[in-house]
C-alpha positions in Angstrom: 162.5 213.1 68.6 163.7 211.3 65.3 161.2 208.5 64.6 162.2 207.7 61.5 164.9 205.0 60.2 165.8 204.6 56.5 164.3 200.9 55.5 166.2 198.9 52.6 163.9 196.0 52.9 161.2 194.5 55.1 160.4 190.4 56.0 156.8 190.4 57.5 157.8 186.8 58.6 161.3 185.3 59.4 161.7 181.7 61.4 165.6 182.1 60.8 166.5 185.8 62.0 166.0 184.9 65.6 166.7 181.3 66.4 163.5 179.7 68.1 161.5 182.9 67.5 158.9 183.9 64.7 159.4 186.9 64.0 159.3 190.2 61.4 162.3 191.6 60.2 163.8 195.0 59.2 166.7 195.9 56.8 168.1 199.2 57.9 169.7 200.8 54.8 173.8 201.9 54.8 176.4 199.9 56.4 180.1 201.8 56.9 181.7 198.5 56.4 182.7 197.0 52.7 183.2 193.1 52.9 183.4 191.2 49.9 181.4 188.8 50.4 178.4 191.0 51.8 175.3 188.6 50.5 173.5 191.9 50.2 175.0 194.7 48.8 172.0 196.4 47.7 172.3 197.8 51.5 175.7 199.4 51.6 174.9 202.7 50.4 173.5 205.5 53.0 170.6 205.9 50.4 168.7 203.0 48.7 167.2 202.5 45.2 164.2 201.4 46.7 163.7 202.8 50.3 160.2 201.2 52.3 158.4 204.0 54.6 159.2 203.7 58.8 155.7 204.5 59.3 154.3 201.7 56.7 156.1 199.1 58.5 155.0 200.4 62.1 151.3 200.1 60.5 151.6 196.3 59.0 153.1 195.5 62.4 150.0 196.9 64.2 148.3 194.0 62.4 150.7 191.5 64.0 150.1 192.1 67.3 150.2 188.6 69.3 151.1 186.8 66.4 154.8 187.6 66.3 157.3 187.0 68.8 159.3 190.3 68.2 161.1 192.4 65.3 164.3 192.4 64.3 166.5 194.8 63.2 168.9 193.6 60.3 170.8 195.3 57.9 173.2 196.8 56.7 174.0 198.1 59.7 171.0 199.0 62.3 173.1 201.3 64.4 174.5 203.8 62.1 170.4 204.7 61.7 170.3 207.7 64.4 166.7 207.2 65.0 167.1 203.7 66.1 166.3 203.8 69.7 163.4 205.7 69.1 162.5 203.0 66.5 163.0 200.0 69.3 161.0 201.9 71.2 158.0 202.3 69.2 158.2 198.5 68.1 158.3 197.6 72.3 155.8 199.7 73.2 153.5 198.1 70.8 154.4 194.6 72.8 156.7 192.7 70.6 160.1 191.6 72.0 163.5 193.0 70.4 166.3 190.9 68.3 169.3 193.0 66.6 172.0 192.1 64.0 175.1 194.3 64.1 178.5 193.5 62.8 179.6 196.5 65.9 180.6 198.8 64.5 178.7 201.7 66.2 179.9 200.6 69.8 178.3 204.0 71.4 174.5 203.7 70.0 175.0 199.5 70.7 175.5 201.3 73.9 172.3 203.0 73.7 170.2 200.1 72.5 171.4 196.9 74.6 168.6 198.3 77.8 165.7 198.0 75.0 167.4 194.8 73.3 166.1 190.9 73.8 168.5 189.4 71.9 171.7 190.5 69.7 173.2 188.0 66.9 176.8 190.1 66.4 178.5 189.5 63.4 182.3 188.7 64.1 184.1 189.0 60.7 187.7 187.8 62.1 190.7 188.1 64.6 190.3 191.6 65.8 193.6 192.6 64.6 192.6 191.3 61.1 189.5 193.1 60.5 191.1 196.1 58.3 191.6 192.9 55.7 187.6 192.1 56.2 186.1 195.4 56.1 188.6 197.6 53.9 188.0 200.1 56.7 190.6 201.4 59.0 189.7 200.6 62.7 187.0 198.5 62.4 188.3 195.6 64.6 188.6 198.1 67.5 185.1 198.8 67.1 183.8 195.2 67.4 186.4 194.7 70.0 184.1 197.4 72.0 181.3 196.3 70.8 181.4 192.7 72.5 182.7 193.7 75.2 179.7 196.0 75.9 177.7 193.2 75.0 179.1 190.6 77.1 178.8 193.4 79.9 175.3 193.8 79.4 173.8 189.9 79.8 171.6 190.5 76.8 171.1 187.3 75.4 173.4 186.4 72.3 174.9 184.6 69.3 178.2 185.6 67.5 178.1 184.9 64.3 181.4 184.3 61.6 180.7 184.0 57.8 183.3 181.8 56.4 184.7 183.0 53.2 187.2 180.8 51.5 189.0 183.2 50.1 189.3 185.0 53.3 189.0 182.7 56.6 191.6 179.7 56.5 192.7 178.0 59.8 194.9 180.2 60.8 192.0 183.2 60.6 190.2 180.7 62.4 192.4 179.8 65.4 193.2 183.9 65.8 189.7 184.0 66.5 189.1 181.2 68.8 192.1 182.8 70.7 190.3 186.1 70.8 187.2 185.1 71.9 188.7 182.6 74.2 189.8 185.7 76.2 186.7 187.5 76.3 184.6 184.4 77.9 183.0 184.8 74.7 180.3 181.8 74.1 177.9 180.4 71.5 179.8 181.8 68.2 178.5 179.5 65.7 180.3 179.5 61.9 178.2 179.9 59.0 179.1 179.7 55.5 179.9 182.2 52.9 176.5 183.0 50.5 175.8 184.1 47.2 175.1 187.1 46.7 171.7 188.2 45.4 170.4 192.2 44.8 168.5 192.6 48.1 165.6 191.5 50.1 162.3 193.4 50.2 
């Protein structure tokens, strides 16, 4: 069994990763996606300069036990880490609840996660047609596309998310998207605007 998941950074306490819920929060390193305005780069690549030990984290969490509401699991991207079932797991079985961030694009391990999952905040860059223009990565809006449909499917409780860059998202972006949604029953997609970006969070 794979216990282990490459950590780019670590948030012993977050109040704004999980809306209403104190919580501790985990960067997984490497995301396949390249969008501009990523706030934190520093994650992007499979490897990291400065990588935190699975096993450290697991140990300061031991010390948290009934003072946190749950963990979650940020990035990068949290599902390209093949260990991270085993990961949830370990975190649930040591009683805290479960929040993910994904932007999707793993649809079959969001698959294999959503059971163990509390909450999911999915990041919707665009229109799904429009994505290659987000991403720089060829079939990336068809991965989203699957991935909230398997998380509308799954009654997990949710917030999509869209970062609003100005020199990406104009009206017309945003009405595409609206339209999308509209037809998925989509609900609760809340815009949020573009940040700066800064060298990573540890």
């Amino acid at each position: 069994m794979d216990n282990t998941i490459r950590v780019g950074g670590f948030e012993g306490l977050s109040l704004c990763d999980w809306p209403g819920e104190i919580v501790a929060t985990v960067f997984c390193q490497g995301c396949p996606w390249d969008c501009s305005y990523c706030h934190n780069p520093g994650l992007l690549p499979a490897v990291g300069e400065h990588e935190l030990s699975w096993q450290e984290i697991l140990a300061f969490l031991e010390t948290r036990r009934g003072l946190l509401d749950g963990v979650v699991f940020s990035g990068g991207e949290p599902t390209l880490q093949r260990g991270l079932a085993d990961a949830m797991a370990q975190v649930r079985a040591m009683g805290f609840r479960i929040g993910l961030h994904t932007g999707g694009a793993y649809p079959r391990r969001l698959a294999e996660v959503l059971p163990m999952v509390d909450w999911v905040g999915l990041d919707i860059k665009s229109a799904f047609a429009d994505y290659e223009r987000i991403t720089r990565v060829s079939g990336s809006g068809s991965k989203a596309r699957q991935s909230l449909e398997l998380l509308l499917a799954s009654h997990v409780d949710y917030e999509l998310r869209t970062t609003v860059s100005p020199d990406l998202f104009d009206a017309t972006a945003l009405a595409e998207l609206t339209e999308d949604l509209g037809r998925f029953g989509a609900k609760n997609h809340k815009l949020q605007e573009c940040r700066p970006v800064v060298s990573g969070r540890h």
